[in-house]
N, C-alpha and C positions, 0 to 999 in steps of 0.2 A: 504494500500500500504506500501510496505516495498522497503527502502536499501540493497542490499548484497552487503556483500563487502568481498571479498578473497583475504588476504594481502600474501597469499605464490604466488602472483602474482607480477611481477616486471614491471610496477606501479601496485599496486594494482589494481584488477579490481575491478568495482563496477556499479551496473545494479540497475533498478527499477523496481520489481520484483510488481505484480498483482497490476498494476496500476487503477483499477476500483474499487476495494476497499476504498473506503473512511470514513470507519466507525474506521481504526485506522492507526498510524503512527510509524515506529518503523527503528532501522537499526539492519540486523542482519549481525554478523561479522561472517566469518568462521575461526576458529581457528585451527590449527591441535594439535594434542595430544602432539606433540613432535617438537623440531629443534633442525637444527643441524648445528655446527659451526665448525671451522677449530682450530687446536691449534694458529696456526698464527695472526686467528683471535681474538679469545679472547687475545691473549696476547697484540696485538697491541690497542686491545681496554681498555683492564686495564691500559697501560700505564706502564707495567712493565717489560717489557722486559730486562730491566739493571740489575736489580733483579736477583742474584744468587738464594736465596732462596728461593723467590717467584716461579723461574722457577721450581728448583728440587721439592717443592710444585704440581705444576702444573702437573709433569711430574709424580708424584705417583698419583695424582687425575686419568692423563690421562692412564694409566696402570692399575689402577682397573676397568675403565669405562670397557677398552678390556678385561679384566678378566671375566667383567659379560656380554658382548657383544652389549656393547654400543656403540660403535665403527664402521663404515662402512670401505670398503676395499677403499676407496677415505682418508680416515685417517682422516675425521671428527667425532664430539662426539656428541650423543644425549643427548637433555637435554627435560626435561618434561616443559611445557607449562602450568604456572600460569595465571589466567587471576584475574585480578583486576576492581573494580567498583572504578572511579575516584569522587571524590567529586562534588555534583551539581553543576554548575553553577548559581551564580546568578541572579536573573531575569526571 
């Protein structure tokens, strides 16, 4: 038996997928390839919005993303989807 769990879901959803299975235990996450964020967004999440430089930064980052077509007609930017294994827990 397994977890799914689809976080491009607001809660996240998450089911209990072949639950008669009991020979193993696991959770699978669905990740997508890509997200995509607002300029607004990230800037209020860096906390820099005061930031002269940091902006004009931001704003040649956000001009080449639409150069290579990164970019949706909502004026959000895609970004690629790292995923990471967290360190064990112990116990």
């Amino acid at each position: 038996m397994y977890l799914h769990i689809d976080p491009t879901e607001i809660p996240p959803a998450v089911e209990v997928r072949e639950p008669d299975d009991f020979t193993a235990f696991k959770v699978v996450v669905e990740v997508p390839e890509h997200a995509w964020i607002t300029p607004d967004a990230l800037t209020a999440l860096a906390g820099r919005g005061d930031d002269d430089e940091w902006r004009q930064n931001l704003a040649g980052m956000l001009a080449y993303a639409a150069s290579k077509g990164w970019c949706d007609d909502a004026g959000r930017v895609r970004a690629h989807v790292e995923v990471t294994t967290a360190a064990p827990h112990p116990g």
